[in-house]
VOGU-3710 file (C-alpha; in Angstrom, 3 decimals, decimal comma):
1> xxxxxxxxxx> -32,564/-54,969/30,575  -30,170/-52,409/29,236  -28,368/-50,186/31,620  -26,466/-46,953/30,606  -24,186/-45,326/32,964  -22,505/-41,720/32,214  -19,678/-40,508/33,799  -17,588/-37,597/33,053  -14,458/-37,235/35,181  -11,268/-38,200/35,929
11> xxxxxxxxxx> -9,166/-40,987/37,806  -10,887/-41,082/40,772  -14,363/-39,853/40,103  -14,864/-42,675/37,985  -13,455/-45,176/40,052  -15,665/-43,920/42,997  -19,036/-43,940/40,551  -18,337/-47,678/39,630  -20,341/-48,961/42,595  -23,396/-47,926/40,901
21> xxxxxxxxxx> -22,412/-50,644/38,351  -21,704/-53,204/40,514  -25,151/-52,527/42,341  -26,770/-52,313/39,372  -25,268/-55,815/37,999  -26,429/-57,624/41,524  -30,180/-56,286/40,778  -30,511/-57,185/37,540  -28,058/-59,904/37,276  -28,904/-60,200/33,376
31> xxxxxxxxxx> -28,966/-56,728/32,228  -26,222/-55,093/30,197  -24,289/-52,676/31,404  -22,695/-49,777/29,252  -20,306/-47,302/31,468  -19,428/-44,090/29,215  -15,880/-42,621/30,282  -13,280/-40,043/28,786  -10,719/-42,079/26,456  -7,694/-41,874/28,789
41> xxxxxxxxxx> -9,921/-43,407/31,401  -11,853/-45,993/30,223  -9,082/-48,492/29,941  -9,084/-49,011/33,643  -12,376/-50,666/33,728  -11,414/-53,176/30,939  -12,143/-56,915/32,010  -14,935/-55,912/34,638  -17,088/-58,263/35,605  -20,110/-55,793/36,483
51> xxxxxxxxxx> -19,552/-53,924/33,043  -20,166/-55,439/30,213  -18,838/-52,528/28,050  -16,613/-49,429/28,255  -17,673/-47,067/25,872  -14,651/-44,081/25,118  -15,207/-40,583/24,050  -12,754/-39,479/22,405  -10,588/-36,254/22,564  -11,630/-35,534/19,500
61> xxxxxxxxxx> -15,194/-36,208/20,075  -15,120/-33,841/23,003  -13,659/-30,843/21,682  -15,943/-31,318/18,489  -19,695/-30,618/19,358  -20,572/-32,129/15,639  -19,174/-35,575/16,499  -19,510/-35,292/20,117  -23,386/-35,177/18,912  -22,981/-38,011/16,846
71> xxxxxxxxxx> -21,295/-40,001/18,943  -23,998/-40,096/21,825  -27,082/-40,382/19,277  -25,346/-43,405/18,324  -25,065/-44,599/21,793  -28,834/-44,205/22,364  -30,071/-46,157/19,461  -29,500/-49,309/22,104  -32,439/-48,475/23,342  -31,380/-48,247/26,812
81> xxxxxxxxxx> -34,210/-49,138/29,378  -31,881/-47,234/32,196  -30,010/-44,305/31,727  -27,708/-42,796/34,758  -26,592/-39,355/33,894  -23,890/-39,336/36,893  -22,524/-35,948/35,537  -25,379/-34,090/35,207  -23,808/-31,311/32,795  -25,873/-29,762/29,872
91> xxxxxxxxxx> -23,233/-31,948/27,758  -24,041/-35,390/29,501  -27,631/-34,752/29,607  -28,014/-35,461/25,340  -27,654/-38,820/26,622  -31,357/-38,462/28,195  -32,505/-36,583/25,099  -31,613/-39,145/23,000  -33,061/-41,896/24,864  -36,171/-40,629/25,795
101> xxxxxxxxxx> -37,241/-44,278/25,353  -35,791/-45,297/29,013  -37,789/-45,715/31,466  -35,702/-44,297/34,238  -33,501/-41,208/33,467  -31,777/-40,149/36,324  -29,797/-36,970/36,885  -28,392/-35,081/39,637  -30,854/-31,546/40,330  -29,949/-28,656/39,321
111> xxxxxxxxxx> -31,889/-25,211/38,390  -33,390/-25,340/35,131  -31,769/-27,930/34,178  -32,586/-31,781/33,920  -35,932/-31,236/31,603  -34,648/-34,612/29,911  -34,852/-36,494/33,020  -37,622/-38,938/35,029  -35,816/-38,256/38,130  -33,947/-35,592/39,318
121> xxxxxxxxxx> -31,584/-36,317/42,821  -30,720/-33,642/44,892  -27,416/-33,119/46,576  -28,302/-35,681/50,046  -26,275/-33,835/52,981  -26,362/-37,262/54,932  -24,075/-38,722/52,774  -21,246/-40,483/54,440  -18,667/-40,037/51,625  -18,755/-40,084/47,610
131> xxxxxxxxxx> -20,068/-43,520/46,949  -22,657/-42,764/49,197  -23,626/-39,774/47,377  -23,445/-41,551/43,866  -25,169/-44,341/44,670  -28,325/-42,207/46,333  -29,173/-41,716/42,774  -30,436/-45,638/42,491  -33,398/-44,112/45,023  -35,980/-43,760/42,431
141> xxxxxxxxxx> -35,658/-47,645/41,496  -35,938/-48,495/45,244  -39,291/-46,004/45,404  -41,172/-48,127/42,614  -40,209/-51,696/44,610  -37,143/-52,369/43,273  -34,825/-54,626/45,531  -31,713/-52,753/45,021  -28,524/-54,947/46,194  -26,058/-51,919/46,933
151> xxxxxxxxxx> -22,811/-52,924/46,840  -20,312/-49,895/48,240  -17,191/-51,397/47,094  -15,190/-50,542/44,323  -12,784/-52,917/42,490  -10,332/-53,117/39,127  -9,106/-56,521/37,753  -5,789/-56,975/36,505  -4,895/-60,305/35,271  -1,947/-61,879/37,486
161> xxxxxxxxxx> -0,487/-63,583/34,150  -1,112/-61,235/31,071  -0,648/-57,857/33,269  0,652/-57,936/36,628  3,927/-61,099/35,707  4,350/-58,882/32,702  4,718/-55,040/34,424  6,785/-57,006/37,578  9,335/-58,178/34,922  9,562/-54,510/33,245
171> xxxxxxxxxx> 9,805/-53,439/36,749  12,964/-56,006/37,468  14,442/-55,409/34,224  14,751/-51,596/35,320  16,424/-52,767/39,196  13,500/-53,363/41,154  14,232/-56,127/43,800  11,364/-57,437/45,196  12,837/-59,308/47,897  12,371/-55,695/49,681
181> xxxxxxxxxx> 9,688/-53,568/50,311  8,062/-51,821/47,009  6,662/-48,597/47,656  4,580/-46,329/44,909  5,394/-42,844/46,156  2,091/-40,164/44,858  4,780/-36,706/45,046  2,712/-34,497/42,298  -0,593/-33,995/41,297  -2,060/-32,669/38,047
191> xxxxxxxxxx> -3,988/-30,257/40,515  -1,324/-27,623/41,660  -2,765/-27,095/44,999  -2,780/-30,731/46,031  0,631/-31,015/45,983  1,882/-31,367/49,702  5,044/-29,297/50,107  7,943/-30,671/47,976  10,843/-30,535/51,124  8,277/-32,415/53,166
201> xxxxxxxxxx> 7,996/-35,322/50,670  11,789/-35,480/50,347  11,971/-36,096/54,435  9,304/-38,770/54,255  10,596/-40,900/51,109  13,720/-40,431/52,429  12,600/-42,274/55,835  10,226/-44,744/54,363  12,982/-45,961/52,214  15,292/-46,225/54,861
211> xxxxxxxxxx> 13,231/-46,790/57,670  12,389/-50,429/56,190  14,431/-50,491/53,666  12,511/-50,390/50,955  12,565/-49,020/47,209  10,128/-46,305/45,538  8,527/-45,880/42,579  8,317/-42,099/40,978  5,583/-43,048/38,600  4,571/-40,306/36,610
221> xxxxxxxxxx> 2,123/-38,937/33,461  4,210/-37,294/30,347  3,528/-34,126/31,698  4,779/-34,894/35,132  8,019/-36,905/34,086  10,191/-33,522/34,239  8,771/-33,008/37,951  9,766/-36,727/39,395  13,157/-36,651/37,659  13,779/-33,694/39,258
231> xxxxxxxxxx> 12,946/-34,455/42,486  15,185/-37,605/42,342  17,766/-35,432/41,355  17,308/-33,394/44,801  17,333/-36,742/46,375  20,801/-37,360/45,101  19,881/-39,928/42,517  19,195/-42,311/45,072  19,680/-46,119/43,749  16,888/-46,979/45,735
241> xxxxxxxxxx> 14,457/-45,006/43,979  13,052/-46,074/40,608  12,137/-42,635/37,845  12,983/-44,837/34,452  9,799/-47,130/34,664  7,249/-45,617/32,666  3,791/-45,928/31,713  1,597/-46,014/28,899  -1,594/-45,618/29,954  -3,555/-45,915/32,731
251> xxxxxxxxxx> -4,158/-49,577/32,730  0,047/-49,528/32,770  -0,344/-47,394/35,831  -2,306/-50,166/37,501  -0,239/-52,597/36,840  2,330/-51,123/38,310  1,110/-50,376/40,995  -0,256/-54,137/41,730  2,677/-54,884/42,043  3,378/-52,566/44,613
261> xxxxxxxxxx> 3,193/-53,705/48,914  2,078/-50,175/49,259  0,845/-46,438/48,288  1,816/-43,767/49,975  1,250/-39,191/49,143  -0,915/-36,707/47,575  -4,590/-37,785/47,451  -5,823/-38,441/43,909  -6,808/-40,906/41,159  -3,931/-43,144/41,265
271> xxxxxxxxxx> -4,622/-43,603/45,459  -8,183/-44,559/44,143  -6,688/-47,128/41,633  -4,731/-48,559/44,870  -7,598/-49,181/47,089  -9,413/-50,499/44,304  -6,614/-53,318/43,699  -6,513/-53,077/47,744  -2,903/-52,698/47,794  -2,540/-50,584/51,246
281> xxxxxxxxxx> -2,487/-46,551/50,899  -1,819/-43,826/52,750  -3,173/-40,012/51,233  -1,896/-37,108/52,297  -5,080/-34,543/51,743  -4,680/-30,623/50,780  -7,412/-28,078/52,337  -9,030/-28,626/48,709  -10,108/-32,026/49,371  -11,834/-33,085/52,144
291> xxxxxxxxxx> -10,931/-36,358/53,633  -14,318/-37,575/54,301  -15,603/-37,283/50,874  -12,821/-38,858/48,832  -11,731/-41,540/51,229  -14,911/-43,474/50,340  -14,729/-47,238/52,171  -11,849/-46,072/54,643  -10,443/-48,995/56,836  -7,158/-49,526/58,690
301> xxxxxxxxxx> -5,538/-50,628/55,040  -6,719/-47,416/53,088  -6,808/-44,258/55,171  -4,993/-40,753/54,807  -4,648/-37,180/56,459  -6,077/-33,972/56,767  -5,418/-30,981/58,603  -9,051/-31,025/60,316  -7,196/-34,177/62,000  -4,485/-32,044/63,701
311> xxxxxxxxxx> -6,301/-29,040/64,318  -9,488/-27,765/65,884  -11,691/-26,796/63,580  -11,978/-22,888/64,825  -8,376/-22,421/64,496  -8,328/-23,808/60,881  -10,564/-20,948/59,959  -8,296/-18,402/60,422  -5,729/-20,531/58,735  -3,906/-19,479/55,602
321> xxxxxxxxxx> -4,286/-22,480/52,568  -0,506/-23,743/52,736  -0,224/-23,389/56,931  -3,180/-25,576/56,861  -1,143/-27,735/54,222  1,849/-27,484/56,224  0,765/-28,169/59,250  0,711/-31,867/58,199  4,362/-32,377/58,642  6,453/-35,207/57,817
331> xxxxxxxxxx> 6,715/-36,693/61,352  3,103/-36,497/61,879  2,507/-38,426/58,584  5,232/-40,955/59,487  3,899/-42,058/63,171  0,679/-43,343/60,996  2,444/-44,803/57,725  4,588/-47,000/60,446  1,820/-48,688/62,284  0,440/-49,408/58,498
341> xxxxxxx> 3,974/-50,316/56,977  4,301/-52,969/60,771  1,114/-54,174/60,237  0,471/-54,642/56,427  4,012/-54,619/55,085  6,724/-55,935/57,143  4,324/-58,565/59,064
//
C-alpha cells in the first residue's frame, strides 16, 4: 500500500494535517507513506515515525510551472494506491492527474473543480477544530469498510542527543542558564495583523521574566531579526533576554524550542511546533484567527486567548479590528499564563 499525502502550507497548517498520517500509518500499518511539503517546511517532519518520506518542493520548483510539472509527474510514477490532495488548489490537484492509477483520490469540494478526484469532501460545519476538519477527508475509506484508527494527535521528534544536547549547549554558550525558567517569547508574526500590540508584549515579558524569574528567548526568521532586536532594545537590553541565538531552519527552531519549559504570544506555526513537542504554550489570538479552529487538541498545557473570551459576542460586532485586539490586555493574559507557569513550570 502506497499512500500520498499533499499539503501546501505553512508552519502550522502542516503540522495540524499530520494526523492524517499518523491515522493513516495505524490502518495500514505496512503502507508507505509520502507527505509532500514546501522546502522550508519539510524539515520538521524529518525522523517521523508515521512518514516514511518527506518529499520538498522546491522554491524553484514552485515559481517554475515547467519543473513544478516535472517534479510531481515524477512523484506519481510510484504508483500511489492513495492520494490525499489536502490543498485542493488547481496546482495540487496534478498530483491526482498524474496518478489516475490510485484508487482513492481525495480532495476537498470545490465548484468546478476536483474533475481528477474519486472523492470530493465538502467543508463539514461540525467540525470541532482543524484536525477535525482534515481528517473528515479519510470518510470515503471508512464508507467502503475500512477500519480507520484516527489518531487526533500531532507530534515532531527531535532526538535528545544529536538535536536537543546540541541546540541546549549553543543556547548556554550564548548565556542561557537553565537552572531558571526558559521561556520562548512568539512577539511577531510574518502575518502583520497577528501581531498583538507591541507595548502590550513589552508589559507581559517584562512580568513573566520577573515574575518567576525567568529568561526569554526572541527567536526570530531573517526577516524578523531587525524586529526582535529592536524590541530588546526598547526593553533596555535586558540581560535576561536572549536576541543572539539564531536559527537555521526550522528544524533549528524546534530544537530550540525543546529546550524551552514554555511558549508563550502571537498564535502561529512556531506555537504549533510547541504543542507538538508538548512543551506548554500559551497563544495570544488576533480577530483573524479564531481560537477554536487553530487550537486543535486544546488542554490545560496548550491553550490561548481570544477576544470572543472577554467579550459578548454582540458587542464584538460593532468592534473595530485592533479594539477587539486590544481588548486582550496584558493583565488579562497574565492571570492565565500564572496558573500555567504554577502548575507546569515552577511545580
Amino acid at each position: 500500500m502506497k499512500i500520498l499525502v499533499v499539503r501546501f502550507k505553512q508552519i502550522g497548517d502542516s503540522v495540524l494535517a499530520s494526523p492524517i498520517c499518523s491515522t493513516l500509518k495505524k490502518t495500514y500499518p505496512d503502507s508507505e507513506i509520502d507527505y509532500v511539503l514546501y522546502e522550508h517546511i519539510a524539515p520538521i517532519f524529518e525522523n517521523h515515525p508515521e512518514i516514511d518520506n518527506v518529499i520538498s518542493i522546491t522554491k524553484d520548483e514552485q515559481k517554475n510551472p515547467v519543473k513544478y510539472f516535472l517534479k510531481v509527474w515524477k512523484i506519481t510514477r510510484k504508483k500511489y494506491d492513495i492520494i490525499i490532495d489536502i490543498m485542493s488548489t488547481p496546482k495540487s490537484e496534478l498530483f491526482t492527474l498524474f496518478g489516475r492509477s490510485a484508487k482513492y483520490r481525495i480532495g476537498r469540494y470545490k465548484k468546478k473543480r476536483g474533475y481528477t478526484y474519486t472523492h470530493k469532501i465538502k467543508e463539514p460545519r461540525d467540525a470541532k477544530d482543524k484536525v477535525d476538519k482534515f481528517l473528515r477527508m479519510l470518510e470515503p475509506l471508512e464508507k467502503d469498510g475500512v477500519n480507520v484508527k484516527y489518531d487526533s494527535n500531532y507530534t515532531i521528534y527531535i532526538e535528545e542527543e544529536e538535536e536537543k544536547n546540541i541546540l541546549r549547549k549553543g543556547m548556554e554558550a550564548a548565556g542561557v542558564d537553565f537552572k531558571k525558567p526558559v521561556f520562548a517569547f512568539a512577539i511577531n508574526s510574518r502575518r502583520p495583523e497577528k501581531i498583538w500590540p507591541k507595548e502590550y508584549m513589552k508589559t507581559l515579558v517584562t512580568e513573566c521574566l520577573e515574575r518567576y524569574g525567568a529568561q526569554g528567548i526572541f527567536y526570530y526568521s531573517p526577516a524578523e531579526k531587525e524586529y526582535a532586536l529592536e524590541l530588546h532594545k526598547e526593553l533596555l537590553d535586558r540581560k535576561d533576554i536572549f536576541t543572539n541565538i539564531e536559527t537555521k531552519s526550522i528544524r533549528e527552531l524546534a530544537m530550540l524550542i525543546s529546550n524551552c519549559d514554555m511558549f508563550i504570544g502571537n498564535e502561529g506555526g512556531p506555537r504549533h511546533i510547541a504543542q507538538a513537542l508538548d512543551v506548554p504554550s500559551f497563544a495570544i489570538f488576533s480577530p483573524s484567527a479564531e481560537k477554536k479552529e487553530w487550537l486543535s487538541n486544546a488542554n490545560e498545557r496548550h491553550t490561548g486567548i481570544e477576544a470572543k473570551d472577554i467579550i459578548k459576542e454582540e458587542k464584538l460586532t460593532n468592534m473595530d479590528y485592533w479594539d477587539k485586539y486590544k481588548a486582550i490586555t496584558p493583565e488579562i493574559v497574565l492571570k492565565k499564563v500564572d496558573e500555567m507557569v504554577k502548575k507546569y513550570v515552577l511545580c
